[in-house]
C-alpha positions in Angstrom: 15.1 142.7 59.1 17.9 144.8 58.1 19.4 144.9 61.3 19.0 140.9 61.2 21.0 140.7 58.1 24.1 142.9 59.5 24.5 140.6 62.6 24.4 137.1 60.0 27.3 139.7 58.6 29.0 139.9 61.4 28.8 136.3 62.5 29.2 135.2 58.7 32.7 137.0 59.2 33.7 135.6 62.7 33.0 132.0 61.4 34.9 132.6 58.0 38.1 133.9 59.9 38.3 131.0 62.4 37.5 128.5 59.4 40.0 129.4 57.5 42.5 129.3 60.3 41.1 125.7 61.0 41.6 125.0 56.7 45.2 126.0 57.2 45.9 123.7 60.3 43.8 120.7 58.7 46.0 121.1 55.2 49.3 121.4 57.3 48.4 118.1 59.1 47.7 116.4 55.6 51.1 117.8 54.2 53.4 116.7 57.3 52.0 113.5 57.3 51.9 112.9 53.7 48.4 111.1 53.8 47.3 112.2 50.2 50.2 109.9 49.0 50.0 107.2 51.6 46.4 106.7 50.2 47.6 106.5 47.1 50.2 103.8 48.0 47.4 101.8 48.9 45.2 102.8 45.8 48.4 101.4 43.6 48.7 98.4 45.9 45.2 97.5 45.4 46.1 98.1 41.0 48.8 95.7 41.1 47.0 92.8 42.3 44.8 93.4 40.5 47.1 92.3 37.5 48.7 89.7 39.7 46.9 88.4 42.7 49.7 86.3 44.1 52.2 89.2 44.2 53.1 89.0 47.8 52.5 92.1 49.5 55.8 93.6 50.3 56.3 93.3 46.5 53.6 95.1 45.8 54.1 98.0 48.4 57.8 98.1 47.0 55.6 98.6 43.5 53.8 101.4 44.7 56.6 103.4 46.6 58.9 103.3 43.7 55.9 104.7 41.1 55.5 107.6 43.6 58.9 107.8 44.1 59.4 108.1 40.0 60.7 112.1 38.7 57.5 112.5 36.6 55.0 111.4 39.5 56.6 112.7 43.0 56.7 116.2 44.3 59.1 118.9 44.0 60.4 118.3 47.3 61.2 114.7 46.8 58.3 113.4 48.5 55.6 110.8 47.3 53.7 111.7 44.4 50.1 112.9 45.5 48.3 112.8 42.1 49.4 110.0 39.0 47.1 109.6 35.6 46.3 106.2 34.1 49.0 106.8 31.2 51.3 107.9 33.6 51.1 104.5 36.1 51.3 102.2 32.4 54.6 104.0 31.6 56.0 104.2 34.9 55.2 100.5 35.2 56.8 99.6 32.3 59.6 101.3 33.0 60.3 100.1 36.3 59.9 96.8 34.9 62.3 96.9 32.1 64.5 98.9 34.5 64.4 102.2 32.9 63.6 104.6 35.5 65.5 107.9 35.3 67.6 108.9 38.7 69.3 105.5 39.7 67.2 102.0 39.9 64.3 102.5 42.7 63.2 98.5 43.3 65.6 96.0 44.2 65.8 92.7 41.4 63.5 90.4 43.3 60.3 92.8 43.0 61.7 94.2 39.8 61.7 90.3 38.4 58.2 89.8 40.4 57.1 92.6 38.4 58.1 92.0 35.3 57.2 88.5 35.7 53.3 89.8 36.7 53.4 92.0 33.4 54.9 89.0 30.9 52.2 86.8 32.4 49.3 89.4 31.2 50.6 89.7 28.0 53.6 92.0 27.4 56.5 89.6 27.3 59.3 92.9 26.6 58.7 95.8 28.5 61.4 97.7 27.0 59.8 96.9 23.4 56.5 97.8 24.3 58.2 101.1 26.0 59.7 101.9 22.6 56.5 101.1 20.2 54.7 103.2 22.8 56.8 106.0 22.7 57.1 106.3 19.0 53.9 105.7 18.0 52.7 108.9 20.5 55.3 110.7 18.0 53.9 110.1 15.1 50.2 110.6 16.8 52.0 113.7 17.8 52.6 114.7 14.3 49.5 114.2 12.3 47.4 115.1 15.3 48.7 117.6 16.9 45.8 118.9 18.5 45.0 115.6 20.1 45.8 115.7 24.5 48.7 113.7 25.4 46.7 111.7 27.5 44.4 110.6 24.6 47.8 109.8 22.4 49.4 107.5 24.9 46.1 105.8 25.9 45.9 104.6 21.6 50.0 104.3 21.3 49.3 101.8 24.5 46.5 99.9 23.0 48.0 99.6 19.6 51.4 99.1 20.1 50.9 96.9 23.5 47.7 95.3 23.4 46.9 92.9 26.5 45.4 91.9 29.3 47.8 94.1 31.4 47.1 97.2 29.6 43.2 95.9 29.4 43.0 95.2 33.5 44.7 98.2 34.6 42.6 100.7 32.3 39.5 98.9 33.4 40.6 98.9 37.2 42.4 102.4 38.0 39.3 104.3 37.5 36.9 102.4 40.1 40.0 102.3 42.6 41.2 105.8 42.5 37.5 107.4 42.9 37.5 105.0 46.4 40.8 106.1 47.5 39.6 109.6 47.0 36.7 109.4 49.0 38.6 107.3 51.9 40.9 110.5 51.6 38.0 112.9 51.9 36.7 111.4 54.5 40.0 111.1 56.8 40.2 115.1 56.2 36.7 115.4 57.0 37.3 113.6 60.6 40.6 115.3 60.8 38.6 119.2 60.2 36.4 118.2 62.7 39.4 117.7 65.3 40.9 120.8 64.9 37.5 122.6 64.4 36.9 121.2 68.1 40.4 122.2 69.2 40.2 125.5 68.2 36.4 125.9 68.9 37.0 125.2 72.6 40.5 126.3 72.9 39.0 130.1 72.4 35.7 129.2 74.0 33.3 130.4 71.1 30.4 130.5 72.3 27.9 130.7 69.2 25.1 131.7 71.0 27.8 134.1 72.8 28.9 135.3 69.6 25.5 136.2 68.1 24.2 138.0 71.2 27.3 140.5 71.2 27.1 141.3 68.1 23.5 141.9 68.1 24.3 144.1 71.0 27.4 146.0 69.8 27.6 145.5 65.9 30.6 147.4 65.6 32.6 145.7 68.4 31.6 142.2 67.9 34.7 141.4 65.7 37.0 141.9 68.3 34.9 139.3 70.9 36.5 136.3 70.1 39.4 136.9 72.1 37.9 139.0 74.6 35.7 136.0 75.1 38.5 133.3 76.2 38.6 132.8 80.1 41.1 130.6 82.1 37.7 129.0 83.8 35.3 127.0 81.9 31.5 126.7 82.8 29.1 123.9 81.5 26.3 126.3 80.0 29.2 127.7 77.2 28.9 123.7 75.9 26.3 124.0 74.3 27.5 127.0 72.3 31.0 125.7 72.0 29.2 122.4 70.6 27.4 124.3 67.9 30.3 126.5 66.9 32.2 123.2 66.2 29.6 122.1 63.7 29.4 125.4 62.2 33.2 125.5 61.3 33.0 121.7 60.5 31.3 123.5 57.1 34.6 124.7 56.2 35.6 128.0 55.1 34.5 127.7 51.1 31.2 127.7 52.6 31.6 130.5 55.1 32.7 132.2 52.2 30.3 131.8 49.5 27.6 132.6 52.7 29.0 135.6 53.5 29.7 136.9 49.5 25.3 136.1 49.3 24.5 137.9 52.6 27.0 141.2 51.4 25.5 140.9 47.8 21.7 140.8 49.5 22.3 144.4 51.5 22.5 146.6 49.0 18.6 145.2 47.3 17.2 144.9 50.9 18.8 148.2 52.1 16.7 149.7 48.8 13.5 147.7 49.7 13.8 149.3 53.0 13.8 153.0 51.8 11.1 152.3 49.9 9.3 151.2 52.9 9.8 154.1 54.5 8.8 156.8 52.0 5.7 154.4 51.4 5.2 155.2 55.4 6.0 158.7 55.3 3.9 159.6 52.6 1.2 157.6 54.0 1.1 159.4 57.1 1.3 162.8 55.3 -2.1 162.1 53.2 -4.1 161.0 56.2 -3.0 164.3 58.4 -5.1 166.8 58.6 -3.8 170.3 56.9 -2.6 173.4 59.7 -4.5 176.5 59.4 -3.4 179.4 57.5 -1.7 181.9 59.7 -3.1 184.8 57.4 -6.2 183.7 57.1 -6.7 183.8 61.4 -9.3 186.1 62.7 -10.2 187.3 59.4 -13.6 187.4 58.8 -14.0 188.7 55.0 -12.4 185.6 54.6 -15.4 183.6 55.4 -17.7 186.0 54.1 -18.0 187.9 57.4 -18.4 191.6 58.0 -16.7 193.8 55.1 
C-alpha cells in the first residue's frame, strides 16, 4: 500500500507539471484573443436592449465597445474591459449619454442620440442631471456613512436621485445576464483546455498507462519519462493511454494540485501505520518462537538434578 501511494505521487506530479503547462497555454489563448471581453460585449449588448428593444444592433454594439473602452472599465493596456459592476455600467452609461466620458468622445452622435434617446424614454430625461444628483448624493452618503461600500452608496444615490424604469430594468437584468455570459465563457475555456490538453497530450505521446508502469518500475526515474517517452513513430495501442491522459489533464492543474497536496499530507500517517504494522509482526513472531538453549547450561547434569 505504501509503495501504491508513492507511485499516485509520482504520477500526481507528472500530471500537475504538464497541467499547468496546458493552464498557461489555455490562459494565453484567452488573453490574445480577448474572449473574456468579447463575451462581455455581448453580455452588454444583450443589457441594452433590454432597455430599448428597437435599438438597432450596430447601435448597440457601438454601446458596448465604448463602455469597455471607458478609463474606469478597460485594462491597463488599453484593451477591452474584462470585468464591469452594475454601478459602474449605470454611470458609464450615463456618461456616455450626456457625453461626459473622460479621454476624448468614444461613440459617434447618431448612437450617442440613439442612446440617450433609449435612456429619456425609460425615465431619465437629463443624463447630465441625474449624473450630478448621483454623484453628490454618494458624497454626502460618503460622509455620514463612511463605513458603507461604494457599491452600496451609488446603488441608493441611483435610486434616490434617478428613479426609473432605466435604472429599475438594468438593476433587474445585469445580474441574470452576466451569470450566463460567465458560464458561456467557462464553457468556451473548458473546450478550449481540452484542445490544448489533446495537443500537448499527444504531442509528447503520454502514455498514462505508460506513465504509471515506469514509475512503478523505477520510482526515482519516472519524472524524467515524459520526454524520454516521445518517439518520431506513433503506434495505435499508446491511443488508448494518450486518450486517458487527455481526460486526466482536462481536470486542470487546481485539481492536480489539491490531489497531490492530500496524497503528500496522507504519507507521513500511513508511513506511521505501517511501522506499526511491522513491530506488531515482529513482536508477534518473537512470542510464538521457541527460546535457544542455554550455552552454560549444555551437558551439565547437576543442572537437571543429575549426578553431583
Amino acid at each position: 500500500m505504501f509503495k501504491s501511494l508513492d507511485i499516485l505521487i509520482g504520477f500526481s506530479a507528472i500530471m500537475l507539471l504538464v497541467s499547468v503547462a496546458v493552464t498557461v497555454l489555455t490562459q494565453t489563448i484567452t488573453g490574445v484573443f480577448g474572449w473574456r471581453g468579447r463575451y462581455l460585449v455581448r453580455g452588454i449588448i444583450t443589457i441594452v436592449h433590454q432597455i430599448d428593444p428597437k435599438m438597432m444592433p450596430f447601435c448597440a454594439q457601438q454601446i458596448a465597445l465604448a463602455v469597455l473602452r471607458h478609463p474606469v472599465v478597460t485594462t491597463a493596456q488599453g484593451k477591452l474591459g474584462t470585468v464591469i459592476q452594475r454601478e459602474e455600467l449605470t454611470r458609464v452609461l450615463l456618461e456616455l449619454a450626456a457625453g461626459r466620458e473622460p479621454g476624448g468622445k468614444s461613440l459617434d452622435e447618431y448612437a450617442r442620440g440613439t442612446l440617450k434617446r433609449a435612456i429619456g424614454d425609460n425615465g431619465i430625461i437629463n443624463p447630465a442631471d441625474a449624473l450630478d444628483n448621483i454623484h453628490l448624493l454618494e458624497l454626502k452618503l460618503e460622509a455620514i456613512h463612511p463605513d458603507l461600500p461604494s457599491p452600496i452608496r451609488h446603488n441608493l444615490a441611483a435610486a434616490t436621485e434617478a428613479p426609473s424604469q432605466f435604472i429599475g430594468r438594468l438593476h433587474s437584468c445585469f445580474d441574470g445576464i452576466m451569470d450566463r455570459v460567465t458560464q458561456r465563457f467557462a464553457t468556451h475555456v473548458r473546450l478550449t483546455t481540452v484542445g490544448v490538453a489533446m495537443a500537448v497530450a499527444f504531442g509528447l505521446q503520454l502514455d498514462a498507462f505508460e506513465l504509471w508502469r515506469r514509475i512503478s518500475l523505477d520510482p526515482a526515474g519516472g519524472y524524467a519519462m515524459v520526454p524520454e517517452a516521445w518517439q518520431s513513430s506513433w503506434h495505435l495501442t499508446k491511443v488508448p493511454g494518450v486518450a486517458l491522459s487527455v481526460m486526466l489533464l482536462s481536470l486542470g492543474a487546481p485539481f492536480w494540485y489539491d490531489a497531490l497536496k492530500d496524497l503528500i499530507a496522507l504519507r507521513p500517517g500511513l508511513a506511521r501505520t505501517e511501522q506499526a504494522h511491522r513491530q506488531q509482526r515482529q513482536s508477534a513472531r518473537a512470542a510464538v518462537s521457541p527460546a535457544p538453549y542455554s550455552t552454560s547450561e549444555k551437558g551439565d547434569l547437576t543442572a537437571t538434578g543429575g549426578i553431583g
